[in-house]
Structure formats: C-alpha cells, structure tokens
N, C-alpha and C positions, 0 to 999 in steps of 0.2 A: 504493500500500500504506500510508505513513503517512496519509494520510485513513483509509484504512478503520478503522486502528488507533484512530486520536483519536478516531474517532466510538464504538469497542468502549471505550473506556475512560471516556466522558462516560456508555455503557450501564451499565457496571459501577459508577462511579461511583453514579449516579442510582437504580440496585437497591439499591446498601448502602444510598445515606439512606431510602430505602424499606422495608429492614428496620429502621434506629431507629427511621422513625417509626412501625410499625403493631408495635413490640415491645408496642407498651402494652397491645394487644388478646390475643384469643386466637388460638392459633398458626395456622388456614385464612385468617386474615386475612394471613396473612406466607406460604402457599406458591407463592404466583408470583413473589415477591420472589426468595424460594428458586432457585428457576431458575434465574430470570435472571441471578443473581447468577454462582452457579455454573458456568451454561454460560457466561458473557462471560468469565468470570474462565479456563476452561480454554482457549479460543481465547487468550487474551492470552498465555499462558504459550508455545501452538505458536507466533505470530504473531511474538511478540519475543522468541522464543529464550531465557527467564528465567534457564533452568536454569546458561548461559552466565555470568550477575554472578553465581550463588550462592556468598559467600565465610560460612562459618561461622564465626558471632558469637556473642554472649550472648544475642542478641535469639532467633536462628537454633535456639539451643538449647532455649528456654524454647517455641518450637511444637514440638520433638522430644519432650519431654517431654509437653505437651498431647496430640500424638498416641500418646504412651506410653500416658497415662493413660485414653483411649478404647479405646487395641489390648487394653488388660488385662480388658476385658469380654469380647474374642474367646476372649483366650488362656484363661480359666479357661473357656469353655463344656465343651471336651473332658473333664475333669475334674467337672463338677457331674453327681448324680442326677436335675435337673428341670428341664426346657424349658419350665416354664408360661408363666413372665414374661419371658423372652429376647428374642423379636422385640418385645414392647409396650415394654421397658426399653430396647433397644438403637436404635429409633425417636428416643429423645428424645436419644437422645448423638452421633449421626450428624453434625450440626452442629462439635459439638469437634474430627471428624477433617477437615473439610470445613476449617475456619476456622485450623485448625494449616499446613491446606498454601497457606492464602491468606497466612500471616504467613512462612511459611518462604521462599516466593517473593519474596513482596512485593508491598504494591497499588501501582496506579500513581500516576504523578507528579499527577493529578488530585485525589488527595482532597485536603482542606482541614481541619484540625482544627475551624473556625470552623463550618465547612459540616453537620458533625452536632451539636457544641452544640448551637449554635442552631434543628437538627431535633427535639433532643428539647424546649425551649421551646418552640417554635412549637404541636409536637406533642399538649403537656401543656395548652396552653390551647384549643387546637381541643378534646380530649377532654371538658374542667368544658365550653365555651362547649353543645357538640354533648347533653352528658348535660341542662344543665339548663335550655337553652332551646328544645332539637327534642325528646331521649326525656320528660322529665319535665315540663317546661313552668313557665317563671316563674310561672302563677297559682298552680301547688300550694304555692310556697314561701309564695308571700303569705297562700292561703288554709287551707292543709292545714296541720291541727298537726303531722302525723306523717310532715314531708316528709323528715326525715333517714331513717328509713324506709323510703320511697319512691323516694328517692336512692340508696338502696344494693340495693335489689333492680333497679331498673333498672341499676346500672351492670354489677352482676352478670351479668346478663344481657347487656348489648348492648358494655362492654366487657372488663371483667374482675376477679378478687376482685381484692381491699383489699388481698394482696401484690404481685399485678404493677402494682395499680395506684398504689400509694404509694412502689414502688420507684422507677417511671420519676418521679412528680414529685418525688424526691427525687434523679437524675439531673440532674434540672431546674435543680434549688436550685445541683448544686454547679457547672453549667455557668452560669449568670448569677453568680454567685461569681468566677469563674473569669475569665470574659470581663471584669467590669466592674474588677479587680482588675487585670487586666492590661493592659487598653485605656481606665482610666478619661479621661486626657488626650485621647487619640485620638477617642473618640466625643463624636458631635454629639448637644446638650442633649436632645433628642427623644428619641433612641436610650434614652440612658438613663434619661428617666423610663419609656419604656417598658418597658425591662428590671426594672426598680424595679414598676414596675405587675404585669407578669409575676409576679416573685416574689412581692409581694401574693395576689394569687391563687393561684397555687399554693399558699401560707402558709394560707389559707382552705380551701383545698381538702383538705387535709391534718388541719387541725385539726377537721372533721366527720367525716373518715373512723370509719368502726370500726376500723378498723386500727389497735393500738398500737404493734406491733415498727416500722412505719411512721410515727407519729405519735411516737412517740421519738426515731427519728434526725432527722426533719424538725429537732425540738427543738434535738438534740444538732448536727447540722451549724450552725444557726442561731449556735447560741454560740460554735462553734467558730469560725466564719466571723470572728464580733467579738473572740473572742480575738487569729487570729491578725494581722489587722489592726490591733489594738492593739500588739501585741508586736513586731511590725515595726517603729513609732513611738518607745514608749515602754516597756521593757520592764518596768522598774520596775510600772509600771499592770498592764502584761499578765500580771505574777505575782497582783495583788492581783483581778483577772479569773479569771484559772486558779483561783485560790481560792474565789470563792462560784460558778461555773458549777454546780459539782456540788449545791449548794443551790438554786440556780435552777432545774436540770433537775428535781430531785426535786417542788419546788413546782410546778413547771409541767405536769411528766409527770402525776401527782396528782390533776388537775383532770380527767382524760378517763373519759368515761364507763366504759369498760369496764376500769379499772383497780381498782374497788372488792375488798374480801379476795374473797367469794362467786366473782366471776368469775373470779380467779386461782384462788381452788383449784379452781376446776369445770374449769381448761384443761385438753382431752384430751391437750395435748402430753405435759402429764409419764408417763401409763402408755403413751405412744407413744416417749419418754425411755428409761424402765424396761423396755420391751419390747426395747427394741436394744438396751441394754447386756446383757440377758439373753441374745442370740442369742451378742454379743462376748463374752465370758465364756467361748466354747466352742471360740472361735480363734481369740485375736486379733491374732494375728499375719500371720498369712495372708488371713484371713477364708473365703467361701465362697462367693464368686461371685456375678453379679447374680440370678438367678432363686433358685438355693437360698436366697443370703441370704434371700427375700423370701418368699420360703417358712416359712423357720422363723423370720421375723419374724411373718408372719402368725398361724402357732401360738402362740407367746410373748405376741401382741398379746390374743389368746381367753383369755388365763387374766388378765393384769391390765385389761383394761378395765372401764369401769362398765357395770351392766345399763342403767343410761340411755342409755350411747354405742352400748352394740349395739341399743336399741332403736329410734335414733333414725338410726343408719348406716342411708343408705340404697345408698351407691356400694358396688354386689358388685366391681365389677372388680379394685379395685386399692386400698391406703393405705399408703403410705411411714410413715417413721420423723419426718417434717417436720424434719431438722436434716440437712445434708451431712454434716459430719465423721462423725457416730451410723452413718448408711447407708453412705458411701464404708467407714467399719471395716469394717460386716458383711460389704462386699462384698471388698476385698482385703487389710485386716489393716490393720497400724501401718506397713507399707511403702506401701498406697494414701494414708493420713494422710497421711502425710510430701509425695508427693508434691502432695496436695490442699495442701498450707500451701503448700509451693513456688511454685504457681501463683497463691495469692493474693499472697505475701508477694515474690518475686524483682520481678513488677513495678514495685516502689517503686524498688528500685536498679538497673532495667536501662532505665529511661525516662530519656531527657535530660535535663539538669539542667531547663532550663524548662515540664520538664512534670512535675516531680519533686511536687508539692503536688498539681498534681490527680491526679496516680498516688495520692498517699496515701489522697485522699478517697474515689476509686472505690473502690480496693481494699479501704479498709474497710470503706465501706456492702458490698460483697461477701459480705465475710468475716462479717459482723454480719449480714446477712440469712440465713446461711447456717446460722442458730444454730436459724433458726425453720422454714426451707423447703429443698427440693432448689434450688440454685442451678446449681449445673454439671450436676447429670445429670438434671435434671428440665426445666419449661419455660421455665425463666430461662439455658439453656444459650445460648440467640440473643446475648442482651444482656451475657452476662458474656463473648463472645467478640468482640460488638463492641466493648466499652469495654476491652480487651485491645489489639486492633488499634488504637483511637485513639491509646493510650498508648503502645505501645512502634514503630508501622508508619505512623503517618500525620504529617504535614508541619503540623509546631504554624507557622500563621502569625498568632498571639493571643500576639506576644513583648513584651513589656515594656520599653516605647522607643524601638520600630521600627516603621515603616510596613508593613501586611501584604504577605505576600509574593505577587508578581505570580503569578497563575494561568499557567504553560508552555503554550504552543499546538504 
C-alpha cells in the first residue's frame, strides 16, 4: 500500500506542475491536468485517511472561507429572476471549490516550493522560444516590419491574450526574484546566469507586449525587486531609491506604445467601470447574484457604451465588468468585497515567515490584476489558487542559508 500511495502522490504531484505550467494557455489546454489532478488528489484523501491530521488552523480557515466565497454563487441562485448566465458563470468558479478542499486537507509531502517556481520559468521561456521560432518564425522579425503585429495575433491565437499572458511572465519575474535572492550563495555560477538570462527574456518579452496593466507591473516589480535588495543592505540608499522609483516608473511606463492620451481615453474599461457601478448603486450591499448581476450589467452596459464599441463587439455570448472587486459587488454586495480582500490580503500574514515576501508579491500582482480583469471568478481562477496553495500549503525548500530540503520517499 505505501508504494501505491508514493506513486499516487508523485501523480498528483506531477498534475499540479502541469496545471502551472499550461496556466499560460487557454483553459482545454489544462483539462486533463484537471482530472488528474483531482481524481489522484480524492484517492489520496481515502488512501491516507487525511480527514484523520485535520486540526483547524489559520491556514484551514482561509480555504473555509474560499469555499464560502464559491458556495455564495449556489446560495443566491434560489433567490435570483435569471438562469441565463448561471451554469456559463458557475463553470469558471468550480476550481475555487475544488482547490479550497485540496488546501483544507493538504497536499502531500511531495510538493516542493522550488518545483513550480521554477515550472512557471521554465514555462514562460518555452512559450516566447515556441511563439517566435515555431508559430511566427525568426525570419518575420528580421524581415517583417510589422512583426510586433504579427506577434500578437499569433500568440492570440495559439496561446493566449496579453493578460494571461503577461500575468504568468510576470509570475516568472517574481519566482527568479525569489529563488536567486534566496539561494544566491547556494547556486552554481551557470544556474545563475541562466536564471539572469531567463529574466532577460522574459524582460523583453514583456516590454513588446501590448499589454500595459502587464507591462506596468513587469516595470513596477523590477524596481521593486532593487528596492528591496537595497534596503536590506543599506537603508539609508533604499529610502533615497523609494524616492525616485515613482519617477522612474512614470518615465518608463511612458514610453509604451499604447499609453498615449487617444488610447486611454478610447479604453472601453471605463463605461465597462461606469456600467457596474451603475448596477451597485441599486444594492450594494447584498448585490444580486451571479446571472442577475450580469444581466442588468448587460442593460446598464447598452446605454453607456460607445456606438464604436457596439459596432465593433463582436463576442454575443458574454462581457464582464473587467475589474473583480466592480463584478464580485454586483454579484454579492460589500459582504462579497470584504471577503474578496480577505482572500487577497490574509495570505501575506498567514504564510510562514520565509515565504512572507513572496506572499507579498503574489498577492499583489493578484490584487492589481484584479483592477483590470476577472481574476478569481473568471479564467485566472486556476493560477490565483495555485499560487494560494504554494504560499500558504507547500514545503518552501528555497530557505535562506540552508541546504534544500531532502525530497521524503
């Protein structure tokens, strides 16, 4: 029996790094990941008895609450006028209750914190190497003026928009961060400029993106990155750092193409902004559920949008509010908010001290992503619950002056 088990947990194992790595794609690229993940994980739970260790903790609580924040889609269905969007809505959130009961049990003694860092690196340079020496092809850059272009419609296509795709190498940034910060003595000279190389690239890849809400944090992690290693050393310095960062970012952020006044004021977000605050305004304390809300966000959305954007919309299905907090209100009030901060914000202080900094940076690229896009209840729901579980449920062996810790057999 412990064979079979070590072997179900090397499965389970090997599925989650298989869900960071294919987060970066779109979601049929991660449903067998899905599965497997799932079904090894509910065998592990009958096999070793889990239910047995479960003593409740901080950690314990913080997936109660996740599966709260998932059950409150069921529990307002009985009470809403409109089944339109229920099952299309309730598809993308299934995950959060799926990954509450993986953190409330526990994964096993297999995972490695090193083991998916270094999956989302690996990952983010396989995705630029794959986009632009197999889909688009080294000649177009040399030969095509209009390869950025070119670049972005192929990735479009083969792996995904400019927000899941700048999210994850912005993942990237802060796991080479993270590792080389902690293991700088430890690694051999190779390693590191390879990791140095890594983030080169990804730094590149970022800064042609179209993406700005991506191409801003990229920025802002960058700096932040130099801050805090200065301030470590020198603090004196690292004030006088803290101080022109904010003039750096601005000069820097500045330069990106799509930053000019014309393209800001043409962003559709803000009457997709002014459309949700118009629904909240009508209960915002409770809100009105996942399908009503999105109903009479839909109505709301027909009187301020431009005749350009309805001319040019072509997706009938479906269009969100593109900010969490905006959509989470429609859907359950200032009681959903709350618990939406909860879950961004508790993880900084419920993570062990030596993973208390990368809790900070996850959680905030989260929370700042979540300003522009559905992050928890849309398709970034995969990745905000694996870097949940790295943080508060998996075995940091990237500790600062210690030799990693031996893998259990």
């Amino acid at each position: 029996m412990k064979h079979v088990i070590k072997y179900l947990n090397y499965i389970n194992l090997l599925s989650a790094m298989y869900l960071a790595a294919s987060s970066m794609y779109y979601y049929p690229i991660q449903k067998a990941g899905f599965y497997v993940f799932f079904a090894s994980f509910i065998l592990e739970i009958l096999l070793e008895q889990k239910w047995k260790t479960v003593r409740l903790d901080k950690v314990r609580i913080y997936y109660i609450v996740l599966a709260v924040f998932f059950l409150l889609s069921l529990i307002y269905i009985p009470f809403e006028n409109s089944r339109k969007y229920t099952h299309f809505l309730l598809e993308k959130r299934f995950s959060l209750f799926g990954f509450a009961l993986v953190g409330f049990f526990g994964v096993n003694n297999k995972f490695r914190l090193n083991y998916f860092l270094n999956t989302f690196i690996i990952s983010s340079i396989v995705a630029i190497i794959y986009l632009i020496f197999y889909r688009v092809g080294i000649h177009v850059f040399i030969e095509n003026p209009a390869w950025k272009e070119v670049l972005e419609l192929t990735r479009v296509k083969y792996v995904n928009s400019h927000m899941g795709y700048d999210l994850y190498l912005n993942i990237s940034l802060i796991s080479i961060w993270y590792i080389l910060t902690r293991s700088w003595s430890r690694t051999i000279w190779w390693k590191r400029y390879m990791y140095i190389g890594a983030l080169t690239v990804i730094l590149s890849a970022l800064s042609i993106s179209e993406g700005r809400s991506g191409f801003i944090m990229g920025v802002l992690l960058m700096l932040s990155f130099i801050f805090v290693e200065i301030w470590k050393r020198r603090k004196a310095m690292g004030m006088v750092i803290g101080f022109i960062i904010p003039f750096l970012l601005i000069g820097i952020v500045s330069q990106h193409k799509r930053m000019t006044e014309g393209q800001i004021k043409a962003e559709p977000r803000f009457f997709l902004w002014k459309s949700a605050l118009s629904v909240i305004e009508e209960n915002p304390l409770i809100g009105f559920g996942i399908s009503d809300a999105q109903e009479k966000f839909d109505a709301a959305r027909r009187i301020y949008e431009s005749p350009e954007f309805r001319i040019n919309w072509t997706i009938s299905k479906h269009l969100d509010c593109h900010d969490q907090y905006l959509q989470t209100t429609m859907e359950f009030g200032i009681i959903g908010l709350l618990i939406l901060l909860f879950l961004y914000i508790s993880p900084v202080f419920f993570a062990e001290k030596n993973k208390r900094m990368l809790a900070i940076f996850l959680m905030f690229l989260c929370a700042y992503q979540s300003v522009f896009d559905m992050f928890v209840t849309g398709p970034f729901s995969a990745i905000f619950c694996i870097l949940v579980i790295l943080i508060l449920s998996v075995k940091n062996n990237i500790v600062k002056g210690h030799t990693a810790v031996k893998i259990e057999e």
